[in-house]
Every structure is written in structure tokens, then in C-alpha cells.
TORFI-953603 format. One record per residue: residue number from 1; x, y, z of N, C-alpha, C, O in turn. Coordinates in Angstrom, 3 decimals. Example, Ala and Ser with C-alpha at 12.3 -4.5 7.8 and 13.67 -1.06 7.14 Angstrom:
2
<1, <13.190, -5.690, 7.800>, <12.300, -4.500, 7.800>, <13.200, -3.300, 7.800>, <14.236, -3.319, 8.465>>
<2, <12.850, -2.250, 7.080>, <13.670, -1.060, 7.140>, <12.900, 0.030, 7.870>, <13.409, 1.138, 8.039>>
//
This chain:
78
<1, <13.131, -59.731, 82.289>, <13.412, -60.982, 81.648>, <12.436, -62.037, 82.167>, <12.173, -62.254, 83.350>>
<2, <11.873, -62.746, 80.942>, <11.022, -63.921, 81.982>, <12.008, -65.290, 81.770>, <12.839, -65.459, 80.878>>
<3, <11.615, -66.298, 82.981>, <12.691, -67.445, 82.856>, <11.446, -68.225, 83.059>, <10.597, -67.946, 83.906>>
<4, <11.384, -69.286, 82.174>, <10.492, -70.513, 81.714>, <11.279, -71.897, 83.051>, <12.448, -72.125, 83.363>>
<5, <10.394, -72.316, 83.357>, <10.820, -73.382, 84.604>, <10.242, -74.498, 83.961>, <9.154, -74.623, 84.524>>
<6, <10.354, -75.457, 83.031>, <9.402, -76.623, 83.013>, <8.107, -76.136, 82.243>, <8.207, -74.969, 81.866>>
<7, <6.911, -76.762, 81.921>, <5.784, -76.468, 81.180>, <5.330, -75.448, 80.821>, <5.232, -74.982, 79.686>>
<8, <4.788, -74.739, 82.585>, <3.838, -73.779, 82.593>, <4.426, -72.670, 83.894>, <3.680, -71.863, 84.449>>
<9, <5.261, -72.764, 84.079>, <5.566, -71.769, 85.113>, <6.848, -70.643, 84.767>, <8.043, -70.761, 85.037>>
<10, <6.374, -69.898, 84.305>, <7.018, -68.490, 84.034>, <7.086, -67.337, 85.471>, <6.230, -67.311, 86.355>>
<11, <8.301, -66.457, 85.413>, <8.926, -65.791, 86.120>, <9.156, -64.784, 85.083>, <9.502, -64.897, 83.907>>
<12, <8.768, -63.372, 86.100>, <9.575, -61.977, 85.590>, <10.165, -61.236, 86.307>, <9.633, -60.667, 87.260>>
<13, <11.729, -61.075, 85.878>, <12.518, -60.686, 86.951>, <13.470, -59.850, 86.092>, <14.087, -60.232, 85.098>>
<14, <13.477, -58.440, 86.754>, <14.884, -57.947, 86.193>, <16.320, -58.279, 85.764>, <17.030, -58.986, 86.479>>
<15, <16.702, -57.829, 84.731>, <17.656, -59.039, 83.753>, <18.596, -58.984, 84.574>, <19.169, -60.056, 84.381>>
<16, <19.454, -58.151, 85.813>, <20.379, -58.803, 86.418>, <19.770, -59.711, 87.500>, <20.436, -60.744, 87.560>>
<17, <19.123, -59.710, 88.058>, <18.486, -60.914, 89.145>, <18.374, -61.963, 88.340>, <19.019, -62.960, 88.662>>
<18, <17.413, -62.024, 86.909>, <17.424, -63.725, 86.156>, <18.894, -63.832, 85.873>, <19.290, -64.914, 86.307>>
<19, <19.631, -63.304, 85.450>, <21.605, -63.488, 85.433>, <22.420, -64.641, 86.408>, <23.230, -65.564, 86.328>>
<20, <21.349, -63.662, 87.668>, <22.261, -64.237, 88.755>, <21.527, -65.484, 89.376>, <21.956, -66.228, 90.258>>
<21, <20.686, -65.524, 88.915>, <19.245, -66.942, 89.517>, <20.239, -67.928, 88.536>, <21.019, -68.745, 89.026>>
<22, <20.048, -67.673, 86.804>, <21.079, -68.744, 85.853>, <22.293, -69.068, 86.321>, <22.711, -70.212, 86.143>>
<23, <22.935, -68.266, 86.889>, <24.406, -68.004, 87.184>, <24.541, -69.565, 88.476>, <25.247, -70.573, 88.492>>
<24, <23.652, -69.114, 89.228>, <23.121, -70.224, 90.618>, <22.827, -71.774, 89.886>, <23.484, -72.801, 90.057>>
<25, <21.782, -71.600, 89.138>, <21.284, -73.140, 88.633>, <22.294, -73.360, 87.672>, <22.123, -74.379, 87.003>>
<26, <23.243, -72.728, 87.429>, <23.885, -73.382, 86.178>, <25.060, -74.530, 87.185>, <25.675, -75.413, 86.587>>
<27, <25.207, -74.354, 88.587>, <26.073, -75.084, 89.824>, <25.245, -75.985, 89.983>, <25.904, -76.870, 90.527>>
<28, <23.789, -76.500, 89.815>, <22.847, -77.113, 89.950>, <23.374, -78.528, 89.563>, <24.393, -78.826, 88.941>>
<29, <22.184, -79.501, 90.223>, <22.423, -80.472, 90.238>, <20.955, -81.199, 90.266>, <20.161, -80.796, 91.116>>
<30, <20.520, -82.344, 89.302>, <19.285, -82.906, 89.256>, <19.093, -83.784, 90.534>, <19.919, -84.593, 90.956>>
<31, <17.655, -83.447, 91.185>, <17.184, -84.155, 92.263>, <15.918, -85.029, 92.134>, <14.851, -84.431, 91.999>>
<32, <15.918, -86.136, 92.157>, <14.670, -87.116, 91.308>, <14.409, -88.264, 92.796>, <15.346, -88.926, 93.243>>
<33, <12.932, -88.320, 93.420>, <13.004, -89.368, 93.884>, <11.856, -90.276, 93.331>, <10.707, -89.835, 93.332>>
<34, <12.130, -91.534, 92.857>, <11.739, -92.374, 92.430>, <10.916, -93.343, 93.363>, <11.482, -94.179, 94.067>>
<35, <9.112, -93.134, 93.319>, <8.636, -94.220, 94.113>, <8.321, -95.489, 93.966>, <7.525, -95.970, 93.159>>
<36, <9.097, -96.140, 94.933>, <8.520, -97.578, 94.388>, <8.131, -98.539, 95.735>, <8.791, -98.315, 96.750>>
<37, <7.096, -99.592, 95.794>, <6.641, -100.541, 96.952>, <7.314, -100.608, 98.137>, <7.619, -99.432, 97.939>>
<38, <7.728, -100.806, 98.961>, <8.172, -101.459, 99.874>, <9.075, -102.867, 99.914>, <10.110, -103.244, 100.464>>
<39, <8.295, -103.297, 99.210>, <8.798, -104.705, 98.822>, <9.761, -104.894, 97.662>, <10.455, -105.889, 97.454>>
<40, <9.701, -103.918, 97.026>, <10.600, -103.655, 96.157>, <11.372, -102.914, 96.575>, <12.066, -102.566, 95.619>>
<41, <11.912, -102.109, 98.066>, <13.135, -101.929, 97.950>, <12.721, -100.816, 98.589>, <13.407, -100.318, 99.483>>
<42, <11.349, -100.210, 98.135>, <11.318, -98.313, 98.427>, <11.497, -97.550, 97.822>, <12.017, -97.747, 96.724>>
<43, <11.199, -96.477, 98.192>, <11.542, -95.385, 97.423>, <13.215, -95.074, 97.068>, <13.960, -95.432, 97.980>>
<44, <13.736, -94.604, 96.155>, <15.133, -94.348, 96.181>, <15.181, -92.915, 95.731>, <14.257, -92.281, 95.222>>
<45, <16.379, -92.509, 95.990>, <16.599, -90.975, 95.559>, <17.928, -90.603, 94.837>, <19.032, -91.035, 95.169>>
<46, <17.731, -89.913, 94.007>, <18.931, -89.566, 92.843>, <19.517, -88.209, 92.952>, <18.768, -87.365, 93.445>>
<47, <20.672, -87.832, 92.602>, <21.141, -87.031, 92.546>, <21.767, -87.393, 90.893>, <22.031, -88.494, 90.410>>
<48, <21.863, -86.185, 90.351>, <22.976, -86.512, 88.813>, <23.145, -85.309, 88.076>, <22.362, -84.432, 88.441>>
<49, <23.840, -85.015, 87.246>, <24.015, -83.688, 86.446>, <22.792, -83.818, 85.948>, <22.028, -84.751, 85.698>>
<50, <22.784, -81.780, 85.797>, <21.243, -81.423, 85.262>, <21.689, -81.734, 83.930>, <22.859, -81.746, 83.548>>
<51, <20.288, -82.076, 83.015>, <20.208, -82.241, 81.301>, <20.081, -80.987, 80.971>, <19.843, -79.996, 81.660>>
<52, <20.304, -81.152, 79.591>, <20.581, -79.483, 79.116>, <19.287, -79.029, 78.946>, <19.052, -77.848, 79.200>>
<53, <18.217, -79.918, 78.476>, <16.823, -79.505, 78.010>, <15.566, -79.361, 79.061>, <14.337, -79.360, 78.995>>
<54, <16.869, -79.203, 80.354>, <15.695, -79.111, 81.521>, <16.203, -77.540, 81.950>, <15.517, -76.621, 82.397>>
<55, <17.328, -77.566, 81.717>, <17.240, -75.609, 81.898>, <16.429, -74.607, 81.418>, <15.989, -74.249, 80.326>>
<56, <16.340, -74.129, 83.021>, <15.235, -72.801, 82.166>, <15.884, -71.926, 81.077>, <17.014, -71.460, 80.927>>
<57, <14.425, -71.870, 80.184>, <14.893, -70.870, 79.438>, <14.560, -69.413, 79.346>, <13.690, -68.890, 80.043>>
<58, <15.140, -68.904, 78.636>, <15.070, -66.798, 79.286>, <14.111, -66.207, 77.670>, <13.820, -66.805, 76.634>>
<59, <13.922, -65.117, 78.036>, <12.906, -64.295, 76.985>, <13.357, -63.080, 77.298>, <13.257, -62.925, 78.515>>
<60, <13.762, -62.241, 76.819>, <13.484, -60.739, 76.910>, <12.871, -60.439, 76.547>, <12.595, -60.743, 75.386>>
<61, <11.883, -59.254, 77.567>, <10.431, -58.706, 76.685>, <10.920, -57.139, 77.467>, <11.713, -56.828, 78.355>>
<62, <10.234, -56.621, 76.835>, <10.798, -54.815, 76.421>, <9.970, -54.292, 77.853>, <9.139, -54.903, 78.524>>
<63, <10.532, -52.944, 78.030>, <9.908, -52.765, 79.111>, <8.290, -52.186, 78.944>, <7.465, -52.229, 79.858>>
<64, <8.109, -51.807, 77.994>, <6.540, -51.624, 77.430>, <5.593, -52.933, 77.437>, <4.383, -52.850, 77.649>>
<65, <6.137, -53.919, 77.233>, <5.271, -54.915, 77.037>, <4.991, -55.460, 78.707>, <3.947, -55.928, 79.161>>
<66, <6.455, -55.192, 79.505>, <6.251, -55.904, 80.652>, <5.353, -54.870, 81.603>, <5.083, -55.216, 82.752>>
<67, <4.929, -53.664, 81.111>, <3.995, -52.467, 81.680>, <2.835, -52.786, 81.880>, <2.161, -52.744, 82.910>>
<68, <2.440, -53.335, 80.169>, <1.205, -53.564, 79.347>, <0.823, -55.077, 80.382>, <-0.174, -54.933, 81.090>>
<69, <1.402, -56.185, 80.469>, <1.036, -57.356, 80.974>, <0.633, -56.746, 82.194>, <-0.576, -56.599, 82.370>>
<70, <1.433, -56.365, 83.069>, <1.635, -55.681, 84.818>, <0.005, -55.032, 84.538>, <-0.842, -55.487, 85.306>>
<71, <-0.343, -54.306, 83.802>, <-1.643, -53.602, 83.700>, <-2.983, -54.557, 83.801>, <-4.068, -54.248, 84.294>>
<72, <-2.597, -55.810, 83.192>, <-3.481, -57.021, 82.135>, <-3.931, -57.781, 83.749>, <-5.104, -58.041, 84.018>>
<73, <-2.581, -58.107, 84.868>, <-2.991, -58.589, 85.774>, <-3.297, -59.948, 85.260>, <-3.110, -60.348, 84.111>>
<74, <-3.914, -60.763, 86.511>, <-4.112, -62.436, 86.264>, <-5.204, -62.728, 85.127>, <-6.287, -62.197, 85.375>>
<75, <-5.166, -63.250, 84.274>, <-6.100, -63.938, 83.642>, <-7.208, -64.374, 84.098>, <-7.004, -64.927, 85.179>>
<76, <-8.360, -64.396, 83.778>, <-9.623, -65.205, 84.096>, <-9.219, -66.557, 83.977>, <-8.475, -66.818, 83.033>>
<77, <-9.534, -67.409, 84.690>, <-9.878, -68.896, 83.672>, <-10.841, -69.287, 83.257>, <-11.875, -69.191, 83.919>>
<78, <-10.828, -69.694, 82.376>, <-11.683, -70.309, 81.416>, <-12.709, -71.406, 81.307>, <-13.254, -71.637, 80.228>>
//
């Protein structure tokens, strides 16, 4: 199973381990610290329920394909 984190950072993990990783962040809780001057107060820090559109999201890909990538290895960049 791959689990999408935010933009660009993908994970592949056997579908009961991503289960139990979701199972964990779904108890989660958003952590944000906000910088600001000195003079204004400082930095502050947040805690608050996670948004729904910040959960990772899951993919199942077959076990042939996840062979074929495993084979493909890191990408060049470009």
C-alpha cells in the first residue's frame, strides 16, 4: 500500500502496517508553530484537531507493480 503524506512524500508499506500507521494518525492531533518577532509576542504554538484534507491518503498497487517499481529503483533527476 502506498500512503501519500502532504505533496511529495510517498511511503510503501505492507497493507497491514499502513492499517495500523492510519489506525495511529487517525488519534492524531495537528501541531503548527507559528513564527512571529519578538516584539510581537514570539513564536506561538498550536495544537487542534487534524483537518480531514490533511490525512494521508492510501493507494493500493498490486504486487507486480510494487516488484516492477522495487526493480526501477530511484529516479535520476532531471
Amino acid at each position: 500500500m502506498v500512503i501519500e503524506f502532504g505533496w511529495n512524500n510517498k511511503f510503501v508499506l505492507k497493507t497491514s502496517d499502513a492499517v495500523r500507521l492510519l489506525e495511529l494518525l487517525e488519534k492524531a492531533e495537528a501541531y503548527e508553530e507559528k513564527w512571529r518577532k519578538n516584539e510581537d509576542g514570539g513564536t506561538t504554538y498550536h495544537v487542534y484537531p487534524l483537518d480531514p484534507e490533511k490525512v494521508p491518503s492510501l493507494k493500493l498497487v498490486s504486487d507486480d507493480l510494487y516488484r516492477m517499481a522495487k526493480l526501477a529503483g530511484k529516479p535520476d533527476k532531471e
